[in-house]
C-alpha positions in Angstrom: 17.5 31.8 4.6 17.5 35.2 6.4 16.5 33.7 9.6 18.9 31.0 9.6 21.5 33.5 8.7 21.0 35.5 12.1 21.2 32.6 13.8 24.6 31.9 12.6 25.5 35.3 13.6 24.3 34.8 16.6 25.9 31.2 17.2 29.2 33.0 15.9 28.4 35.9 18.5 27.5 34.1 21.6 31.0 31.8 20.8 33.0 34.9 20.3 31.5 35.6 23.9 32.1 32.5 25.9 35.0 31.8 24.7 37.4 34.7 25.6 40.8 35.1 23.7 42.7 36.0 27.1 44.1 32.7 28.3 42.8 33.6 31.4 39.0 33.2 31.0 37.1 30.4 29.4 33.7 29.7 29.8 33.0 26.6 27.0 30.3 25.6 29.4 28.6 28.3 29.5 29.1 29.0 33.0 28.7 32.8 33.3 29.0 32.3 37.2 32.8 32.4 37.0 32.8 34.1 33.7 31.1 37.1 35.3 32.9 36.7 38.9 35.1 39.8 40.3 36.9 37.0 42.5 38.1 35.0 39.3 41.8 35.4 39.5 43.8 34.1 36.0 47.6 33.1 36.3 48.1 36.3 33.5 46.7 39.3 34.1 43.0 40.3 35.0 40.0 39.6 33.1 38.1 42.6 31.3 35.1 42.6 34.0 38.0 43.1 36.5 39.1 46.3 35.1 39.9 49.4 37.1 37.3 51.7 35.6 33.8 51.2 36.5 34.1 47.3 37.2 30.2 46.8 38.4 29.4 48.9 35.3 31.0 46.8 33.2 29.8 43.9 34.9 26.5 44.9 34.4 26.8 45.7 30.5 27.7 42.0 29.8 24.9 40.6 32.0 22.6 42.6 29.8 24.6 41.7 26.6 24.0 38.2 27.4 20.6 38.7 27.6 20.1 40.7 24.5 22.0 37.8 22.7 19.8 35.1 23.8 16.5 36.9 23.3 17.5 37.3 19.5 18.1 34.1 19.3 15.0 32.7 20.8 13.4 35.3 18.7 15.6 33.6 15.7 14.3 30.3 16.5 10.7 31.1 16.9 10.4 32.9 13.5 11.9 29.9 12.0 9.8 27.4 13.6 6.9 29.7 12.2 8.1 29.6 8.9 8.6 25.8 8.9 4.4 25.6 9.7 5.3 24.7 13.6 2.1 26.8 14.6 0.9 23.6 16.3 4.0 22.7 17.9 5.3 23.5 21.0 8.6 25.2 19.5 6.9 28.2 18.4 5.4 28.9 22.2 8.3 27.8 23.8 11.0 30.4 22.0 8.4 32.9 22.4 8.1 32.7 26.4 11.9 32.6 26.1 12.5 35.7 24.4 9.9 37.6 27.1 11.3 36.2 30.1 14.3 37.8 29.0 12.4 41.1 28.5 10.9 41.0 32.0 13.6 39.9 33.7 15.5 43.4 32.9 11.8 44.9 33.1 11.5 44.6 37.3 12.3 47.9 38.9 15.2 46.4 40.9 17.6 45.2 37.8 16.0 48.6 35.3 17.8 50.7 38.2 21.1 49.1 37.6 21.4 50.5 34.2 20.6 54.0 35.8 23.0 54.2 38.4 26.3 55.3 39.3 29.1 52.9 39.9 28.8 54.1 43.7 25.4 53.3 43.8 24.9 50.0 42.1 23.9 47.3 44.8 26.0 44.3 44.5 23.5 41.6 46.1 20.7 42.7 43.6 23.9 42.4 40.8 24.2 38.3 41.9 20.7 38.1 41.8 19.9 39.5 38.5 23.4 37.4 37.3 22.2 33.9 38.7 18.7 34.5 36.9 20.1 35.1 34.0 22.4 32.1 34.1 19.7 30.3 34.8 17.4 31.3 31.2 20.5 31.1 29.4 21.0 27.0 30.3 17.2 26.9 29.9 17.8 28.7 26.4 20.3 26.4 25.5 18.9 23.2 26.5 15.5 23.7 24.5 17.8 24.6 21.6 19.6 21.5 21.7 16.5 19.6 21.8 14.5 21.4 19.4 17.5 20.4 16.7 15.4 17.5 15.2 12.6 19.6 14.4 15.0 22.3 12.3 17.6 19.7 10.9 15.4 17.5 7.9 17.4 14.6 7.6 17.3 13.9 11.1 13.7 13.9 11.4 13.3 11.9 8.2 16.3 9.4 10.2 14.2 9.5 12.7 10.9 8.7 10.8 12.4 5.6 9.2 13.0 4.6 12.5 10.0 5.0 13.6 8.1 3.4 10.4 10.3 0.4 11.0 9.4 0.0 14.5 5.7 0.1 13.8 6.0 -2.2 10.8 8.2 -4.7 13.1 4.7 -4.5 15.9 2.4 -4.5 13.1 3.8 -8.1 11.6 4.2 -9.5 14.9 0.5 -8.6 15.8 -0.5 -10.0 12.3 1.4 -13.2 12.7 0.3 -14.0 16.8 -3.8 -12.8 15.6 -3.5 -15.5 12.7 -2.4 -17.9 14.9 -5.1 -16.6 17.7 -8.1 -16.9 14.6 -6.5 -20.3 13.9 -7.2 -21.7 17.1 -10.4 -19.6 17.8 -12.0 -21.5 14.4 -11.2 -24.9 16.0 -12.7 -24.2 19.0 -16.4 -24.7 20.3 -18.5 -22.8 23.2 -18.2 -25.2 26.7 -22.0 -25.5 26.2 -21.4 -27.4 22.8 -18.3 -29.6 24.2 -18.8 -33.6 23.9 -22.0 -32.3 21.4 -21.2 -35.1 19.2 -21.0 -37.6 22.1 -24.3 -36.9 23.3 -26.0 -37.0 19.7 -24.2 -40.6 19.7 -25.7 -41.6 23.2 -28.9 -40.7 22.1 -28.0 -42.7 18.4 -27.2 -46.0 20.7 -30.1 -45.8 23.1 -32.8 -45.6 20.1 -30.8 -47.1 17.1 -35.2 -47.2 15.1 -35.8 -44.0 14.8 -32.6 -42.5 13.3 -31.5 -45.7 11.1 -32.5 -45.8 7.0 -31.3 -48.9 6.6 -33.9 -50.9 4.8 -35.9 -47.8 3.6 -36.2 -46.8 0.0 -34.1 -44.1 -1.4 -36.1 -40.7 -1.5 -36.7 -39.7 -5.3 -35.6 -36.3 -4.5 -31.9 -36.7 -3.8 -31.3 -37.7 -7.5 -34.1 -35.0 -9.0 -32.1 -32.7 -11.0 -34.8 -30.3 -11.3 -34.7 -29.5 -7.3 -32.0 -27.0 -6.1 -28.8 -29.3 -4.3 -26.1 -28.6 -2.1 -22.9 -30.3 -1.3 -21.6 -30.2 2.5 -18.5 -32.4 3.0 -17.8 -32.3 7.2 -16.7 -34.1 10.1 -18.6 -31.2 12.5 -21.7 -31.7 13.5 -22.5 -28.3 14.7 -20.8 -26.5 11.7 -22.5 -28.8 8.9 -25.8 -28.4 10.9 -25.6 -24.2 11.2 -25.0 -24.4 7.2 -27.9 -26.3 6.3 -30.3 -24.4 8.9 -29.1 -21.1 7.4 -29.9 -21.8 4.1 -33.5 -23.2 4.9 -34.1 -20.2 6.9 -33.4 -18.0 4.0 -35.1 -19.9 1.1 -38.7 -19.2 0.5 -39.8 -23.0 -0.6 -37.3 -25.2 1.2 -39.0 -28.2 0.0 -37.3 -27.4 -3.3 -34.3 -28.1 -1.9 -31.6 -30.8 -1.3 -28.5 -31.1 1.0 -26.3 -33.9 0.7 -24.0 -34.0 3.8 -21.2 -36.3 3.3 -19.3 -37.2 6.6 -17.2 -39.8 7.9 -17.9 -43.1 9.6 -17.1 -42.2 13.2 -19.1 -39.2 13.0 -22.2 -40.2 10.9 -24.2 -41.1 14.1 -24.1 -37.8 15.4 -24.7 -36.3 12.0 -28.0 -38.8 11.7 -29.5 -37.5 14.9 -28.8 -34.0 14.8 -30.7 -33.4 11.3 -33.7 -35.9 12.2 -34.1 -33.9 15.1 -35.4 -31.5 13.2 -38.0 -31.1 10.3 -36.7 -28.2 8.2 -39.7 -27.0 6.9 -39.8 -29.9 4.6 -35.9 -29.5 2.8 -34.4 -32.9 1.8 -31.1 -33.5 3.6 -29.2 -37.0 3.0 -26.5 -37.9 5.5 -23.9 -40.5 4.4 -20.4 -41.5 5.0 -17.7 -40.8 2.7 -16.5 -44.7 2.5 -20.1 -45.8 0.7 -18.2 -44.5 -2.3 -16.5 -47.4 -3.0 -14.3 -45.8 -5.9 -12.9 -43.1 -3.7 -10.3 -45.4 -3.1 -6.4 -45.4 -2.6 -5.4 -46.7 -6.6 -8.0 -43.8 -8.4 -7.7 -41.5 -5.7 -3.7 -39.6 -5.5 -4.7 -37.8 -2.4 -5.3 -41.3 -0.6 -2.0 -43.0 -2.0 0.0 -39.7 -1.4 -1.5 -39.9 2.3 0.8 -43.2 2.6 3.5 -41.4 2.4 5.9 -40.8 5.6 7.1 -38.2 4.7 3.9 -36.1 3.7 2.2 -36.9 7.3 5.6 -35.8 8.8 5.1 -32.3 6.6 1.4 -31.8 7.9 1.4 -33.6 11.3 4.4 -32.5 12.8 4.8 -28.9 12.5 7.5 -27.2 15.2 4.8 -25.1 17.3 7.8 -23.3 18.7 8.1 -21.0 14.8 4.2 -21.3 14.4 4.1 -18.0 15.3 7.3 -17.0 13.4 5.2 -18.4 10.0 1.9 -18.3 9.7 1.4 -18.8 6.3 3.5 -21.6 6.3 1.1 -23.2 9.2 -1.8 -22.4 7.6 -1.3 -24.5 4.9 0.4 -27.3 6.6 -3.1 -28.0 8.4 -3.6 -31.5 8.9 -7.1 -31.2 7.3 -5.4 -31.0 4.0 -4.6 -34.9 4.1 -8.3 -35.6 5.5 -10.5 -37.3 2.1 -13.4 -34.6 2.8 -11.1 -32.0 1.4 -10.7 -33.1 -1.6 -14.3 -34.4 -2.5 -15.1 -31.5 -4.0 -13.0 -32.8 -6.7 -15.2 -35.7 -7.5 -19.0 -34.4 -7.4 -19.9 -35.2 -11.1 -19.3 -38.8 -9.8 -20.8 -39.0 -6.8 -24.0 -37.4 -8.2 -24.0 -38.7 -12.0 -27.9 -37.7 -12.3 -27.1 -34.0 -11.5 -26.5 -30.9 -13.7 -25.9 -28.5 -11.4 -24.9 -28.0 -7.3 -23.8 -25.7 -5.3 -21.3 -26.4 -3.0 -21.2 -25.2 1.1 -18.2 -25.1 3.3 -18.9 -26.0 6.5 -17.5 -22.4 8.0 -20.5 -20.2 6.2 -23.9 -18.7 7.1 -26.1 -18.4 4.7 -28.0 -14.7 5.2 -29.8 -14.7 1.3 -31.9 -16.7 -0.3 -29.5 -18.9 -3.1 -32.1 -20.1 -5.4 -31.6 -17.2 -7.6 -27.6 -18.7 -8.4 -29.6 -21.9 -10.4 -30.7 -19.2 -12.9 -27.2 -17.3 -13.7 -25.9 -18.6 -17.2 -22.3 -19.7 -16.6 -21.7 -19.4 -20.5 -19.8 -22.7 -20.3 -18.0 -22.4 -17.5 -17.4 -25.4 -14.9 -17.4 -23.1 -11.9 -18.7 -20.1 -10.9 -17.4 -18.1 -7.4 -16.4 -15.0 -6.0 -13.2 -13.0 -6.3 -11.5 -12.5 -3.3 -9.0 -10.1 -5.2 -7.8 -7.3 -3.1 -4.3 -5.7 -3.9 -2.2 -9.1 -3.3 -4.6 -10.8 -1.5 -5.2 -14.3 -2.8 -3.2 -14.3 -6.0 -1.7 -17.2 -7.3 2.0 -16.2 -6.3 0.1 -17.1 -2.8 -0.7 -20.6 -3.1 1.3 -22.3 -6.1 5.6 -22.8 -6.1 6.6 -20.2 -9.2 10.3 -21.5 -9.3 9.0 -25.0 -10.1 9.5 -24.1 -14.5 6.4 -26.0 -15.4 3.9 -24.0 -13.1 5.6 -21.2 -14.3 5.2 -21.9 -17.6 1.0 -22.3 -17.2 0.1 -20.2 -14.7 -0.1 -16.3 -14.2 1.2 -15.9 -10.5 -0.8 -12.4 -10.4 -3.7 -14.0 -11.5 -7.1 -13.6 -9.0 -7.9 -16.5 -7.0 -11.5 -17.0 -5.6 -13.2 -17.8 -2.2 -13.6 -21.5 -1.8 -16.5 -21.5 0.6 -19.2 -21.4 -2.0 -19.1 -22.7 -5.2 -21.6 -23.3 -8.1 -20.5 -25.7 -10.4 -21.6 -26.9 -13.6 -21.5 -30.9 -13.7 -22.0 -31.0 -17.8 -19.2 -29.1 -18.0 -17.3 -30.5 -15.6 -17.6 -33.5 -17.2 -17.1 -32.4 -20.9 -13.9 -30.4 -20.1 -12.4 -33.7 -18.0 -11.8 -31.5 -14.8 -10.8 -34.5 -12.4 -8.7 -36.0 -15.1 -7.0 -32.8 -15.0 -6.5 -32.4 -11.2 -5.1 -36.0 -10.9 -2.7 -35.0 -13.7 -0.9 -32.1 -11.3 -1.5 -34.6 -8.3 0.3 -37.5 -9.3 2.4 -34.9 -10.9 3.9 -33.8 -7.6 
């Protein structure tokens, strides 16, 4: 407080000296050029400097008046700046040079004479010259004061950092929203050297239909043994649902323990057929069928399929405005056509399509396997139909996320902070799927809505 005081004093000083009380001098501006000049002739009288006695003397005395003035308050500033932990800044280094270029300015031999001698004696070119270098670090003075008020006045700096947090937040949403929209496409697209993949597996399909048919060959024992370890991949992509199934063979010490059922569609269960015959997999089961052998997945048990009728749903999903995709992210996220596509929701029948099962684990097609799973058949699930992994982190994947809270019924039954989990991988009890009615109870909320 004793610092800022001075430089009141010295504000209220300095203003006292610009601005003269003779209506014949003003110098608002700072401009000690005329303030100081002889020639300066005022419509009333004669200014102080201009006075008969001694007027170089006098001249010289306010030069260095000026200059004591400003050095204080440079010195003012710099103490302050210290006191406000500026040590780092500029400010501090700044005010300090300030205040010593004052002190060496009157230091050099030429001007230090002035203050010795005579009025006869004093020499009136190095007068102007010590007078236009001081005018000079005075606007400097003033200038760096002026723009070192931010760092001295708190609320502008804390303006200033809203401002500032603001703008960052505004880039930081933006990046979010155009690198979800970036990872979007990036996860739908394919290396060149993969491109037309599933048209070549297909070429090779047509050209030797023998040795990738099963038609007329009895089913393997295996794909119903509920004492092997099974897996459920559900996927139109050949290269995804084949990565999947290699990783997990790779990873499991006695892969003949082990069975994959892929589940595709018609139009690409050609391709699926030769890419997994291609290949032995150390002896691991893998059955490749389309989704339409299961003749009950159909249109009158199935809502999804009667829902996909609907205009007005294919409108929602397939026509999304690309121009706000960007704008909503979220919103186009979850408006992916895949939602209406039948292997998104089979998921939701597995109990039926393997009745001779207990237990299977269940693979998206976006996943690498890096572990062994085997050990996951051993974990007691107490009960429970399904067993995953939290994805909790903050607000990441709550409920609020995914489910319409102003709807009073969802409201009612569900806790919108409650922890979703990742949907990739899935371990799910059949028994208790089956005792606790689970696929009665997700066609309730479908036909629900």
């Amino acid at each position: 407080m004793a610092t800022l005081a001075i430089a009141v004093s010295l504000l209220s000083t300095l203003s006292f000296v610009f601005t003269s009380s003779s209506p014949d001098v003003v110098s608002s501006d700072l401009n000690i050029g005329s303030y100081l000049n002889p020639c300066s002739v005022a419509t009333h009288g004669r200014s102080i400097l201009h006075s008969k006695s001694d007027p170089l003397k006098t001249r010289f005395d306010q030069i260095r008046k000026q200059v004591d003035d400003h050095r204080s308050l440079a010195q003012t500033y710099a103490a302050y700046a210290r006191k406000l932990k500026f040590e780092k800044s500029k400010l501090v280094r700044v005010f300090a040079e300030l205040s010593r270029s004052y002190t060496d300015v009157l230091s050099k031999p030429a001007y230090r004479a002035l203050s010795d001698s005579d009025t006869e004696s004093i020499d009136k070119t190095t007068m102007r010259e010590l007078e236009k270098k001081v005018k000079e670090r005075i606007k400097v003075t003033r200038q760096v004061i002026v723009e070192a008020k931010e760092s001295f006045d708190n609320q502008l700096k804390i303006q200033k950092l809203k401002d500032t947090i603001f703008a960052v937040n505004e880039q930081l949403t933006k990046a979010k929203k155009q690198g979800a929209f970036s990872s979007l496409i990036a996860a739908k697209s394919i290396p060149k050297s993969l491109h037309c993949v599933a048209m070549r597996l297909m070429e090779e399909r047509i050209a030797r239909p023998e040795r990738y048919t099963d038609e007329g060959k009895p089913r393997p024992v295996e794909f119903d043994d509920p004492k092997l370890y099974h897996y459920a991949i559900f996927s139109d992509n050949v290269v995804a649902a084949s990565v999947v199934v290699n990783s997990a063979v790779k990873n499991t010490k006695e892969p003949w323990k082990h069975v994959f059922h892929v589940v595709t569609d018609k139009m690409n269960l050609g391709a699926m057929q030769v890419m997994f015959k291609m290949k032995e997999y150390n002896g691991a089961h893998i059955e490749i069928k389309p989704y339409e052998d299961y003749t009950f997945l159909n249109s009158s048990y199935v809502p999804v399929l009667k829902q996909r009728e609907s205009a007005k749903l294919q409108n929602f999903y397939n026509f999304l405005n690309m121009e706000n995709a960007t704008k909503d992210t979220t919103n186009m996220k979850f408006r992916n056509p895949k939602y209406l596509s039948i292997l998104n929701h089979l998921r939701f029948y597995l109990p039926e399509m393997y009745p001779t099962l207990q237990r299977i684990l269940f693979l998206d097609d976006d996943i690498i396997v890096q572990k062994d799973l085997t050990g996951l058949w051993k974990v007691d699930m107490d009960g429970k139909v399904n067993g995953a992994v939290e994805t909790c982190f903050g607000s990441f994947h709550r409920y609020s996320q995914y489910m319409n809270f102003s709807h009073p019924l969802i409201k009612e039954k569900f806790d919108p902070n409650a922890c979703a989990w990742a949907y990739g991988m899935n371990f799910f009890d059949l028994d208790a799927w089956r005792r606790e009615k689970c696929t009665e109870e997700y066609h309730y909320w479908q036909n629900l809505f």
